[in-house]
C-alpha positions in Angstrom: -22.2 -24.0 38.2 -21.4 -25.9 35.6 -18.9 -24.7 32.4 -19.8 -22.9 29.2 -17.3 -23.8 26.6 -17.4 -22.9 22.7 -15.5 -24.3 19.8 -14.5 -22.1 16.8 -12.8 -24.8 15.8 -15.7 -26.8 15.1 -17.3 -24.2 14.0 -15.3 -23.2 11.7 -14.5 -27.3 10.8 -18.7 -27.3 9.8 -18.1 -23.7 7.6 -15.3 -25.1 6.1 -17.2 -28.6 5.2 -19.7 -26.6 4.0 -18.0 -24.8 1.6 -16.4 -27.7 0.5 -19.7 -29.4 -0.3 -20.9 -26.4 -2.2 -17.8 -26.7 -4.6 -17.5 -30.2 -5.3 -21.3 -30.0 -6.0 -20.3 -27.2 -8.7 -17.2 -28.6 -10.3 -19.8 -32.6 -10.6 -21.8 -30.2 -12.4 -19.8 -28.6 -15.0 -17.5 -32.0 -15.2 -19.7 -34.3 -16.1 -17.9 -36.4 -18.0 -15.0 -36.4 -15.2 -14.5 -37.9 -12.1 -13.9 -35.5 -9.3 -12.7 -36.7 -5.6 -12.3 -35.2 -2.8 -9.8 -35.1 -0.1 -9.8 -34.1 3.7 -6.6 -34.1 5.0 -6.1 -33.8 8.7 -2.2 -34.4 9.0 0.5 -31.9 10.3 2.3 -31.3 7.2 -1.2 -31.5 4.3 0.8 -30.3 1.4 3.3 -33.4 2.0 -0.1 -35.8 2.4 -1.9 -34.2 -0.8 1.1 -34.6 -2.9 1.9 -38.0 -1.7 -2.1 -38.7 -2.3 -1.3 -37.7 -6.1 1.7 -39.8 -6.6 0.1 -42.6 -5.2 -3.9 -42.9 -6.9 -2.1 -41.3 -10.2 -4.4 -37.6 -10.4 -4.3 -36.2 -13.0 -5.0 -32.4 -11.8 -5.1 -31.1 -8.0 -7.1 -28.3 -7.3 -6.6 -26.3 -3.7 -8.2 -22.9 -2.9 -6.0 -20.2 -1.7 -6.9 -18.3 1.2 -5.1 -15.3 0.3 -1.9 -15.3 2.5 0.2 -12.4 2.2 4.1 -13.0 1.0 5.3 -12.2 4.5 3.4 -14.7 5.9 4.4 -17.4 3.4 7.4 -16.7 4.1 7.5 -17.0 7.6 4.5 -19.7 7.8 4.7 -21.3 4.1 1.7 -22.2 2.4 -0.2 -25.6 1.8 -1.2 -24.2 -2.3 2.3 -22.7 -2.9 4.1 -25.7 -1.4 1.6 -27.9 -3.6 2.0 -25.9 -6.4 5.8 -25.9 -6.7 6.5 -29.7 -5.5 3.6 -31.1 -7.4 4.6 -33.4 -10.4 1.1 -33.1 -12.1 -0.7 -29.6 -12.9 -2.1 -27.9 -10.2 -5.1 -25.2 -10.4 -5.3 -22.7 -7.5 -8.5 -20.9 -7.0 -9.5 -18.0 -5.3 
């Protein structure tokens, strides 16, 4: 018999990509007369590779969605939009 396997990961990888897609189609929309990029970041520590990203291609503003983490678990886990947020040498928006 062979083996029946499912991924949340990848499922959840497609839902997230999809989301994504969705906004940066709404924020080319209302800034038209701004270039917006975006970023996947796949490494271990992605508030360290998205600040480092900044620095480096000179952005003006990052934008990162919060997934509504409680303060106990920032505390204990951290945070990729509060680490980004306080470390960040440019403005940073975090939406909701």
């Amino acid at each position: 018999m062979g083996t029946v396997g499912y991924s949340i990961n990848k499922e959840l990888e497609r839902d997230n990509r999809e989301m994504l897609q969705k906004y940066q189609s709404r924020a080319k929309k209302v800034l038209t007369h701004t270039h917006v990029d975006v970023m996947e970041a796949k490494a271990n520590d992605v508030a360290e590779e998205v600040l480092r990203t900044a620095d480096k291609e000179n952005i003006d503003t990052i934008v990162v969605g919060s997934r509504g983490i409680s303060e106990a678990k920032i505390f204990l886990l951290g945070s990729v939009s509060y680490k980004i947020s306080h470390y960040a040498r440019r403005p940073v928006v975090i939406v909701r």
